[in-house]
C-alpha angles and dihedrals in degrees: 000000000000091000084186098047093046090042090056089048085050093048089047098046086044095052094046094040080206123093093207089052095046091049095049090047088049083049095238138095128276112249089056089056098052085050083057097047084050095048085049096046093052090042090053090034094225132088111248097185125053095205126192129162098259094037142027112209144185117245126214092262087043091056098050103047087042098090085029085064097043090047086052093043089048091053076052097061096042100063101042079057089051087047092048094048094043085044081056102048094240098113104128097015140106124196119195128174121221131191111275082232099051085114126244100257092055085050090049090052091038088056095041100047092047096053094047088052094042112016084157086074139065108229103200096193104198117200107239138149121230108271095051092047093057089050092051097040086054093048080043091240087128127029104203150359160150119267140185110244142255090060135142101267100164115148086009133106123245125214114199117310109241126195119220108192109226121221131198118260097202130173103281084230088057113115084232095059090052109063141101134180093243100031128228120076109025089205102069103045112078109253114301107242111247120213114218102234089060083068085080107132096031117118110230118244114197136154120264108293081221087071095054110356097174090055092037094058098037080058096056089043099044085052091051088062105045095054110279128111112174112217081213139026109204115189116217116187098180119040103223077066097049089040090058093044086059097037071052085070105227102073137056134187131225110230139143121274108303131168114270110253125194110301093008121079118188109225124172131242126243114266099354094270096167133041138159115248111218131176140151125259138187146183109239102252116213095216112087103215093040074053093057098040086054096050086054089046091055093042091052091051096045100051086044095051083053094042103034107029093033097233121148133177123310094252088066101253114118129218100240131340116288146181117217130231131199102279100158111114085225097079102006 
């Protein structure tokens, strides 16, 4: 007798209470499905359904072995997910995706500090905007990531929502550039703060929607209302590209606080309207010790994105002091 295959028949009949239900929902007909629930019941040597023509019910002994089947079919389940994962080469492993323009030097921290808290497990990190991880985390092709928000989460773990303000790289010839609260030498005032609606005339440079629709359209949207209406909207996947559309001198981009490079120059924006919202994610693994790696995996990002990256909570109160580094992909 298949035990596993008859004890799923009995958790789905239990939970239905109706034999018709619990075979449409086994996909097979009826009378197959009774002969299941009897061959169980011999095998067990007690009846599990008391049956009648108007009601199907548990019995005592039904109601007892019922958590005691769902707990076996879940240890089930689990090992055929370790096997999978071993089949596939992936024991051992986690493999998480990050923004391409999470910035070299974030990766580099992300890899190292890993590695120092489970040096037992392989971390294959996968360059992948938003919209592609949480595909991917949903087919369990990834199990985990960091995302830009708003996203579709739905069925995934969040770790803590952290805020990144986002500055302006202009054309180091740009006026705007320029400028400094007390006039003379630009180089030994701190950065002249930039409002967004002096950024009339600039081309916009952002990375594809496709990689994070939902942030891509609440930036837009967050620029509208300050003030700034770009004539034209030009996607750069790589940064070399969207550093050569600003050196151009007709487009800038929006990014978090980088170091200034030759013909760019990083200044902020009044009052920290826009920001990116970052945060990990991950899809619950059965297995309790995937689940564990995957929880280290997520804390180590997450401290990483504070430390490294300089974000802090939403309402502004960081987690602990920090001083940012260039994170932006343009110059890391």
């Amino acid at each position: 007798m298949n035990l596993v295959g008859h004890l799923r028949c009995f958790v789905i009949v239990a939970e239905e209470l109706h034999f018709g239900h619990a075979a449409e929902r086994l996909g097979m007909a009826q009378p197959p499905l009774s002969q299941r629930i009897q061959r169980l019941e011999r095998e067990l040597g007690v009846r599990l359904f008391d049956r009648s023509s108007r009601r199907v019910e548990l019995t005592a002994p039904g109601r007892l072995l019922l958590d005691e089947a769902r707990d076996i079919l879940a240890r089930v389940e689990r090992i055929h997910s370790v096997a999978e994962r071993a089949r596939r080469g992936e024991a051992g492993t986690v493999r998480a995706g990050v923004p391409s323009d999470l910035g070299g030097t974030i990766v580099a921290a992300l890899i190292a500090a890993f590695r120092d808290r489970r040096p037992d497990l392989r971390l294959d990190l996968r360059e992948t905007g938003t919209a592609e991880q949480v595909r991917a985390l949903a087919d369990g092709a990834l199990d985990a990531g960091v995302v830009r928000h708003p996203c579709d989460t739905r069925d995934l773990d969040l770790g803590p929502m952290l805020a990144q303000p986002l500055g302006v790289l202009l054309p180091t010839a740009s006026s705007l550039a320029l400028t400094n609260p007390h006039g003379g030498p630009t180089e030994t005032y701190p950065p002249a703060e930039v409002h967004l609606a002096d950024l009339r005339g600039f081309d916009l440079v952002m990375p594809p929607r496709d990689d994070a629709p939902g942030a891509h359209d609440d930036l837009l949207a967050a620029c509208r209302r300050h003030g700034y209406a770009p004539a034209a909207v030009h996607e750069a996947r790589h940064p070399q590209f969207a550093l050569g559309l600003v050196l151009a001198g007709r487009a800038m981009a929006l990014v978090p606080r980088t170091d200034d490079s030759a013909g760019v120059t990083w200044r902020p924006l009044v009052g920290e309207p826009l920001s990116w919202r970052t945060s990990c994610v991950w899809r619950r693994a059965r297995d309790p010790e995937h689940a564990r790696a995957i929880a280290d995996f997520t804390a180590v990002a997450t401290a990483v994105l504070r430390s490294e990256a300089g974000m802090t909570p939403p309402d502004g109160v960081p987690a602990r002091r920090v001083v940012p580094r260039p994170s932006s992909g343009f110059l890391a």
